[in-house]
TORPA-999694 format. One record per residue (C-alpha): residue in one letter; z, x, y; chain. Coordinates in steps of 0.2 Angstrom, whole numbers, plus 5000, padded with zeros to 4 digits. Layout:
REM TORPA-999694
+------+------+------+------+-------+
| resn |    z |    x |    y | chain |
+------+------+------+------+-------+
|    A |    Z |    X |    Y |     A |
...
+------+------+------+------+-------+
***
This chain:
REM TORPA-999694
+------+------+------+------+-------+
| resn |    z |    x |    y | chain |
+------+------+------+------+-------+
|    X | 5000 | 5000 | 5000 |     A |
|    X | 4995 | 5008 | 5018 |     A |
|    X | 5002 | 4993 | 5026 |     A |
|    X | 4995 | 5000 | 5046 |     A |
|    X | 4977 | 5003 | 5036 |     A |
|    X | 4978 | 4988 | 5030 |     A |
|    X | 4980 | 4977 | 5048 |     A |
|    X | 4966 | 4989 | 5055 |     A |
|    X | 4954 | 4983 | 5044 |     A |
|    X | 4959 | 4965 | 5045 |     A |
|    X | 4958 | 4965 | 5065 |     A |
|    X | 4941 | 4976 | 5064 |     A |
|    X | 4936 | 4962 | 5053 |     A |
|    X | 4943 | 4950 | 5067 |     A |
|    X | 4931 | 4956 | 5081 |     A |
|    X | 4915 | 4960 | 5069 |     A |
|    X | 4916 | 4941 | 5065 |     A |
|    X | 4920 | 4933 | 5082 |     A |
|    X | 4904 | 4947 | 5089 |     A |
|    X | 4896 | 4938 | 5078 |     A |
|    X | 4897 | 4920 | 5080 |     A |
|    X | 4895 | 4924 | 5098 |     A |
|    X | 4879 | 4931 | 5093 |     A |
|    X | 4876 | 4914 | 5085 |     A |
|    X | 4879 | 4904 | 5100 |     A |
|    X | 4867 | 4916 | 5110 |     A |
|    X | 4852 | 4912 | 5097 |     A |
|    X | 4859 | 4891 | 5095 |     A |
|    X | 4847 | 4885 | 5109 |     A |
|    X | 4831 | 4893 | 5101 |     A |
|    X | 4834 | 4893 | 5082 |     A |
|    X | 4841 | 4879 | 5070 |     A |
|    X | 4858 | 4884 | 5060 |     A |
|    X | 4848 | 4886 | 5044 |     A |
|    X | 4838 | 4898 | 5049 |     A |
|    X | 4853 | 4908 | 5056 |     A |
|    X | 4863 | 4903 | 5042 |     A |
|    X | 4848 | 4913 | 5032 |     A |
|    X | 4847 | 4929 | 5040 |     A |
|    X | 4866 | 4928 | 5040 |     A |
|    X | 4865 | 4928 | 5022 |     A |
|    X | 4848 | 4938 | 5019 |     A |
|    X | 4853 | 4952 | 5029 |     A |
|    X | 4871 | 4955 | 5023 |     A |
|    X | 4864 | 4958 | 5004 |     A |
|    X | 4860 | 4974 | 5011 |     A |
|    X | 4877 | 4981 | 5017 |     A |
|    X | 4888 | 4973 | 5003 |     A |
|    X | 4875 | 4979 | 4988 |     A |
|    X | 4878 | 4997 | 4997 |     A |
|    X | 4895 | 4995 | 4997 |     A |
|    X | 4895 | 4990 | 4980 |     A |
|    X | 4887 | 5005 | 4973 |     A |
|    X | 4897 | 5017 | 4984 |     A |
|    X | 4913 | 5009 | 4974 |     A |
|    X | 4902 | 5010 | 4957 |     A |
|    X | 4904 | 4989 | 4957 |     A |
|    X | 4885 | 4984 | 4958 |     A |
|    X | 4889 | 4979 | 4937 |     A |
|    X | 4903 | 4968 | 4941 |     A |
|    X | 4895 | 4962 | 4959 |     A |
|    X | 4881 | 4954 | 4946 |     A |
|    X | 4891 | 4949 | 4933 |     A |
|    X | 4897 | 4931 | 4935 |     A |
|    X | 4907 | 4923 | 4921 |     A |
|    X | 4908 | 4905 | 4929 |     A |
|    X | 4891 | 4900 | 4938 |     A |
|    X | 4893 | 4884 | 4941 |     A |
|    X | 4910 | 4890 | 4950 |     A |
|    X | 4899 | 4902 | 4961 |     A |
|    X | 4886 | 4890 | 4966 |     A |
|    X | 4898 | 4875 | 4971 |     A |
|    X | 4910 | 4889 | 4979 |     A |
|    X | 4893 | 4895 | 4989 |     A |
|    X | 4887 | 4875 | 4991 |     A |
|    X | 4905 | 4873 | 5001 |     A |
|    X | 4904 | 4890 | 5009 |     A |
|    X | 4885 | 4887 | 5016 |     A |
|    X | 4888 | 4870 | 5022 |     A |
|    X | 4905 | 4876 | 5031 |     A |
|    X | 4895 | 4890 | 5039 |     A |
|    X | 4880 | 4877 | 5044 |     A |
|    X | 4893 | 4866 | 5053 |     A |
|    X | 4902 | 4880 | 5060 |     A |
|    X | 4883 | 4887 | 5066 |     A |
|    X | 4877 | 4871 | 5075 |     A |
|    X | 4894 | 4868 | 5083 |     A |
|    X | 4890 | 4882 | 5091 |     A |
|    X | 4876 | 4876 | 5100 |     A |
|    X | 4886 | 4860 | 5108 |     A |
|    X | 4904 | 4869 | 5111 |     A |
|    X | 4912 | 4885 | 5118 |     A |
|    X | 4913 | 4899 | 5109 |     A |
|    X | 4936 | 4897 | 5110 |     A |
|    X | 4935 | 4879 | 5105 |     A |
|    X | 4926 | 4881 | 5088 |     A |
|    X | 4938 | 4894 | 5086 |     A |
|    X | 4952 | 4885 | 5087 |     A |
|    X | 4945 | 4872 | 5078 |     A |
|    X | 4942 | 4883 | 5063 |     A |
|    X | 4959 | 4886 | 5063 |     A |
|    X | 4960 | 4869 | 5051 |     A |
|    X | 4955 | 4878 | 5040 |     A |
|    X | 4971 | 4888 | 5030 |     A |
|    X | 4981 | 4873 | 5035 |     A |
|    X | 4970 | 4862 | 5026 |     A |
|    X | 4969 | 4874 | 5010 |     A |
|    X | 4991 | 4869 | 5009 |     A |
|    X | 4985 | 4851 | 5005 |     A |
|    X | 4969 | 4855 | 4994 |     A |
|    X | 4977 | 4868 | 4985 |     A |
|    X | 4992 | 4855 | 4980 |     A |
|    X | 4979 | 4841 | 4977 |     A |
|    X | 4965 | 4850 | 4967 |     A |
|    X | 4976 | 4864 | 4959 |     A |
|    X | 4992 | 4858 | 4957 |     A |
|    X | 5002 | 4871 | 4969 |     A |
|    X | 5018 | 4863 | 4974 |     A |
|    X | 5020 | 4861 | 4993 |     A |
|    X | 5038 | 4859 | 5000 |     A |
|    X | 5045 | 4847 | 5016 |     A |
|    X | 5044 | 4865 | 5027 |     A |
|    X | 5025 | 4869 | 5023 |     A |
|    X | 5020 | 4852 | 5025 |     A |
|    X | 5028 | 4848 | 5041 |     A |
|    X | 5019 | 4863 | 5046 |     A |
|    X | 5003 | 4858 | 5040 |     A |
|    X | 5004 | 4840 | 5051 |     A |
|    X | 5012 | 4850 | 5066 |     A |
|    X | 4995 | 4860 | 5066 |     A |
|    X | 4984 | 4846 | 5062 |     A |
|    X | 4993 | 4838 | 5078 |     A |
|    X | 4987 | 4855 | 5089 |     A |
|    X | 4968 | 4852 | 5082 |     A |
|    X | 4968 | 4835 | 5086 |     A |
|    X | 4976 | 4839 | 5104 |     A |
|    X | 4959 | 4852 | 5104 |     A |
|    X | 4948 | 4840 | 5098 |     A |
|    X | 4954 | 4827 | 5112 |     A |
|    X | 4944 | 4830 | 5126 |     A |
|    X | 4928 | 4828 | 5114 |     A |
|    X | 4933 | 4814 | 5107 |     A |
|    X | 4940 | 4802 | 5119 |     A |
|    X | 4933 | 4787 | 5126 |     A |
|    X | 4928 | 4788 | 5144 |     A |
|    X | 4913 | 4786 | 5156 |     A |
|    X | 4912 | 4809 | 5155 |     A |
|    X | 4912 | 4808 | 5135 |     A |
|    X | 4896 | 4817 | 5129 |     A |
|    X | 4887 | 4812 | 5115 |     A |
|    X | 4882 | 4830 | 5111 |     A |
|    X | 4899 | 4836 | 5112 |     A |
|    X | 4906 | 4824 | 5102 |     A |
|    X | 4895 | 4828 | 5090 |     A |
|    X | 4899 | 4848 | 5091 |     A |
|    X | 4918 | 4842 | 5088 |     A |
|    X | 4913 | 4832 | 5073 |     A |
|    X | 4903 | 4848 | 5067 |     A |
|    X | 4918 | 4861 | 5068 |     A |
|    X | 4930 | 4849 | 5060 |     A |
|    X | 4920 | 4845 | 5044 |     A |
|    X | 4914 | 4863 | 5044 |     A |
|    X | 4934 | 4868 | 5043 |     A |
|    X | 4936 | 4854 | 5028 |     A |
|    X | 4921 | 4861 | 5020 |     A |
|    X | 4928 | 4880 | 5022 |     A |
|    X | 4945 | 4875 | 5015 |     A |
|    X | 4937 | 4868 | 5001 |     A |
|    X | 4928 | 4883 | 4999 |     A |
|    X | 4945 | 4893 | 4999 |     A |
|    X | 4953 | 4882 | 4988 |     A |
|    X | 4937 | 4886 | 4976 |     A |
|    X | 4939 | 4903 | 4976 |     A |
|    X | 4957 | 4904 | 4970 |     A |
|    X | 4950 | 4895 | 4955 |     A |
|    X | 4936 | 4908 | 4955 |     A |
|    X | 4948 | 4924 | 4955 |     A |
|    X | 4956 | 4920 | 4939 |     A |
|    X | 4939 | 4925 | 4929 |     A |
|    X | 4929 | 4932 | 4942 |     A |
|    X | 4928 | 4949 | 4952 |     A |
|    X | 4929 | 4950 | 4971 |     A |
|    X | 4915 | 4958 | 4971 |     A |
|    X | 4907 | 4945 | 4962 |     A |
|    X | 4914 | 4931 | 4973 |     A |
|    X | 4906 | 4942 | 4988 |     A |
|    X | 4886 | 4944 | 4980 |     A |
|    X | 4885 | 4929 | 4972 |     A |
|    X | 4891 | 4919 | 4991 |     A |
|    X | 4877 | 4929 | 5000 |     A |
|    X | 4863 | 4922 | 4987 |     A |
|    X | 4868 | 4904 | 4984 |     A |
|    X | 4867 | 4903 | 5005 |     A |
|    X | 4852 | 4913 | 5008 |     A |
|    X | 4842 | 4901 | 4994 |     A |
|    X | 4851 | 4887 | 5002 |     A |
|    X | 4848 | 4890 | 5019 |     A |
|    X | 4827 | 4894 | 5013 |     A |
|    X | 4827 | 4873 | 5008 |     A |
|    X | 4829 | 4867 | 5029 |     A |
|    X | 4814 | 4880 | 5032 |     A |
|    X | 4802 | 4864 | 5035 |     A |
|    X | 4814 | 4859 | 5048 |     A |
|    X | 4812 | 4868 | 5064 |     A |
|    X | 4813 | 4884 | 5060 |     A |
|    X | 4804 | 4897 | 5073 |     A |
|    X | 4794 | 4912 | 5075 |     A |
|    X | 4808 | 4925 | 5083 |     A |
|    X | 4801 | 4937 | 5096 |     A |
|    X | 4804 | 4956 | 5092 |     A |
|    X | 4820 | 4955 | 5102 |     A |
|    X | 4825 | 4939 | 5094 |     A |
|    X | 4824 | 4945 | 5076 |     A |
|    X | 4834 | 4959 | 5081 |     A |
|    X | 4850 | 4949 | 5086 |     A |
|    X | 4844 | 4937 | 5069 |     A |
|    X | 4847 | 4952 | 5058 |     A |
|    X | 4862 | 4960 | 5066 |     A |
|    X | 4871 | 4943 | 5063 |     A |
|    X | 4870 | 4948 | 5045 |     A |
|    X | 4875 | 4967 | 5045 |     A |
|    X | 4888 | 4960 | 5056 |     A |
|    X | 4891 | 4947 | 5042 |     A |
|    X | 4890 | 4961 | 5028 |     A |
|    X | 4901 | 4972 | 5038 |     A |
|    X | 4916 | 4960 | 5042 |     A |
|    X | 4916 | 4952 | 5023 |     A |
|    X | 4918 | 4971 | 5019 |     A |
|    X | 4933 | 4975 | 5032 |     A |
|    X | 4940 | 4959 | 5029 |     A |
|    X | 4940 | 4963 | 5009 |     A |
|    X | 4946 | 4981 | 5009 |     A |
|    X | 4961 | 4977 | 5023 |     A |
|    X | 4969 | 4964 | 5009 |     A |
|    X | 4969 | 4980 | 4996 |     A |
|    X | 4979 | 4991 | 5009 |     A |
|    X | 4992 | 4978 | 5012 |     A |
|    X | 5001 | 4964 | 5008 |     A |
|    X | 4992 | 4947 | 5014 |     A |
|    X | 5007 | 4939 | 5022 |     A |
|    X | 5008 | 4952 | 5029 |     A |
|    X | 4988 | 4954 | 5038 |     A |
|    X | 4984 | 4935 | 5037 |     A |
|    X | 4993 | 4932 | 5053 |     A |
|    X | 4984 | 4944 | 5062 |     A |
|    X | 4967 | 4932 | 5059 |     A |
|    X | 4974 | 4923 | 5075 |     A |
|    X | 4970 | 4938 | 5085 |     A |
|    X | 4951 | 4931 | 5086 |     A |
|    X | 4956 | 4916 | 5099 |     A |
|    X | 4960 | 4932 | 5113 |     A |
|    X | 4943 | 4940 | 5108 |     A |
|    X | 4932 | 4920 | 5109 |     A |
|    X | 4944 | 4918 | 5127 |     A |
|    X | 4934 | 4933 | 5134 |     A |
|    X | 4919 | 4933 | 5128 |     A |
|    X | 4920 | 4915 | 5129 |     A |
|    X | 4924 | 4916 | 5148 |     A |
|    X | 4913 | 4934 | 5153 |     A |
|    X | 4899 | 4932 | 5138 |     A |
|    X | 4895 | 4913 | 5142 |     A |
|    X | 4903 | 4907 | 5156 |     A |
|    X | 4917 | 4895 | 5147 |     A |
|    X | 4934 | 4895 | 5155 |     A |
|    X | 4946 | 4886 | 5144 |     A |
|    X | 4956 | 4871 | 5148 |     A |
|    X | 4975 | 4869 | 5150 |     A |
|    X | 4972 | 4857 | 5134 |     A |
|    X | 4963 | 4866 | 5121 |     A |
|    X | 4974 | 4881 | 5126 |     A |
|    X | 4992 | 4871 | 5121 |     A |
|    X | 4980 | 4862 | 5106 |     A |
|    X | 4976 | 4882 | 5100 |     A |
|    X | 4995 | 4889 | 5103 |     A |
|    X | 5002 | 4876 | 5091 |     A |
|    X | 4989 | 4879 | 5079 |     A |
|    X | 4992 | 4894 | 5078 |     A |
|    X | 5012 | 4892 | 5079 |     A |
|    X | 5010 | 4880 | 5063 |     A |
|    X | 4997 | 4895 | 5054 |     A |
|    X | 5011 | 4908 | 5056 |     A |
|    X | 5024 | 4897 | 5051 |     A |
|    X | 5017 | 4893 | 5032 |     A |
|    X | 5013 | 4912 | 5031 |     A |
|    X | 5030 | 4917 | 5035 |     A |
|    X | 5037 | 4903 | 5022 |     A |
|    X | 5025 | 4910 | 5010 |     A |
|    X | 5030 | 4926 | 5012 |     A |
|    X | 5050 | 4921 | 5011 |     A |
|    X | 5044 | 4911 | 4994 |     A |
|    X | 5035 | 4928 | 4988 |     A |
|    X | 5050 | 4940 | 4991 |     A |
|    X | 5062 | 4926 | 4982 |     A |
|    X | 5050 | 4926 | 4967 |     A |
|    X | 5051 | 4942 | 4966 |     A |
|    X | 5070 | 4944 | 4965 |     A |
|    X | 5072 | 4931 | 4953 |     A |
|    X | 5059 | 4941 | 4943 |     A |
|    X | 5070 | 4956 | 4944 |     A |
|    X | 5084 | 4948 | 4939 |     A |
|    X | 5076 | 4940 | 4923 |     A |
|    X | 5068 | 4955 | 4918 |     A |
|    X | 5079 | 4966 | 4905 |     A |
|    X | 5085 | 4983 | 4912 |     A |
|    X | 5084 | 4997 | 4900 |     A |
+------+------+------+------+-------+
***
C-alpha cells in the first residue's frame, strides 16, 4: 500500500476525466453523443491495450469468462456515457457534475436490491439526504415557471437517467469482479461501446474538420488515460480511503465551467452540490468504519498459533 501514490493517481484521474468532458461540451453543438461516445471508445483501445501489454495482461484483458456480464455491463456503461454526453450540450459543465454525483449514492440502493448487500438506517439516511442535494440541483431545471426551458429540462432529465444508468453499471461490475479480471472489465467496456455507439451512425453523425477530429480523438486518449489512473490509484491504496477524493472534480468543472465556457454557478446548485457531496463522504466513512470492524472481528476469530 503507497497510500499518497495512491490519491495521486486518483486526483490525476479526477482532472483527465473532468478535461475531458469539458472537451465534450466543446464538440456538443457540432457532433451527436454517439459519435463522441465512439471515438471516446475507439480511441481509448489504444492506450489501455498498451497498457495492458506493458503489465503482460493483454491474455487476461481478452479473456472473458461471463460475456453476457460484459455486454450488459458495457449496454449500461454506453447508455450512461450517452446521457451524460448529450447533457452536455443543454447544461453547464458544474451542474452535470454534480448531478453525476447520484451515482455511488444510488449504487447503496441497487447493490441491496439486485445483490443482496445489507444497508443500515446510517447509510440510508445518507443516501436520501444526497438524493435531497440532487434534487435541490435539479430544481431550477425542473420547475414550473414562465423562464423554464424546454432544452434544459431535457439536459436535467439526461444527467439523472445517465447517473441511474451508471450506478447500474457499477452495481454490474461488482458482480463481474467475482470471475472476471479488471483488465478484462476495462477491454471488453471499450468494445461493447465503440460497436454500440457505430449503430446511431445513420443519425447525424458529421464529417470533423482536421482540427475537430483532433479534439474527437483526444477525448479518447483522455478516456484511455484516466480509466488507467483511475485503476492503478485503487492498487496503491485503500478505496475508502481515495473514493472521497472523486469529489475534488466539482472545483475543477467550477473553473473551467466559469473561465472555459462562461458558466457562473448559482447559489442553488452550489448548496444542492455541498450536500451531495456531504451525503458521498458520509457512506464512505461508514464503509470504511464497517471495514476496520470486520476486520477485527476477523482477527479475533481467527486461531493464534
Amino acid at each position: 500500500m503507497r497510500p499518497l501514490r495512491g490519491i495521486l493517481l486518483k486526483l490525476g484521474s479526477v482532472m483527465t476525466f473532468v478535461v475531458m468532458a469539458s472537451l465534450v461540451k466543446y464538440l456538443s453543438d457540432d457532433f451527436p453523443p454517439g459519435q463522441i461516445v465512439f471515438f471516446r471508445s475507439v480511441f481509448a483501445l489504444p492506450v489501455i491495450l498498451v497498457w495492458l501489454a506493458l503489465r503482460h495482461e493483454l491474455r487476461t484483458g481478452f479473456r472473458a469468462r461471463k460475456p453476457l456480464g460484459h455486454l450488459w455491463r458495457g449496454l449500461l456503461g454506453t447508455s450512461a456515457m450517452g446521457m451524460g454526453f448529450a447533457s452536455l450540450g443543454y447544461l453547464p459543465l458544474p451542474e452535470v457534475t454534480a448531478i453525476g454525483y447520484a451515482a455511488p449514492l444510488l449504487v447503496v440502493v441497487f447493490a441491496a436490491m439486485f445483490l443482496g448487500e445489507k444497508v443500515r438506517l446510517f447509510r440510508m439516511t445518507a443516501v436520501g439526504v444526497g438524493m435531497i442535494g440532487v434534487l435541490i440541483v435539479l430544481s431550477p431545471r425542473l420547475s414550473v415557471g414562465e423562464d423554464l426551458s424546454t432544452a434544459q429540462a431535457l439536459g436535467a432529465m439526461l444527467a439523472l437517467t445517465g447517473a441511474v444508468m451508471a450506478a447500474l453499471a457499477q452495481v454490474t461490475v461488482r458482480k463481474l469482479v467475482a470471475s472476471e479480471t479488471t483488465s478484462a472489465i476495462v477491454f471488453w467496456f471499450s468494445i461493447t461501446a465503440a460497436g454500440v455507439s457505430l449503430i446511431t451512425l445513420p443519425w447525424g453523425w458529421v464529417l470533423p474538420t482536421l482540427w475537430q477530429a483532433s479534439v474527437l480523438i483526444l477525448t479518447g486518449l483522455l478516456g484511455g488515460v484516466g480509466q488507467i489512473l483511475l485503476t492503478s490509484s485503487y492498487r496503491e491504496a485503500d478505496a475508502s480511503l481515495i473514493a472521497p477524493f472523486d469529489y475534488a472534480s466539482i472545483l475543477l468543472a467550477l473553473a473551467i465551467g466559469y473561465w472555459g465556457f462562461g458558466d457562473a454557478p448559482s447559489p442553488t446548485m452550489l448548496l444542492g452540490a455541498l450536500i451531495v457531496v456531504a451525503a458521498g463522504i458520509l457512506i464512505i466513512w461508514r464503509e470504511r468504519q464497517l471495514g476496520l470492524e470486520r476486520t477485527r472481528q476477523r482477527k479475533v476469530m481467527t486461531p493464534q498459533g
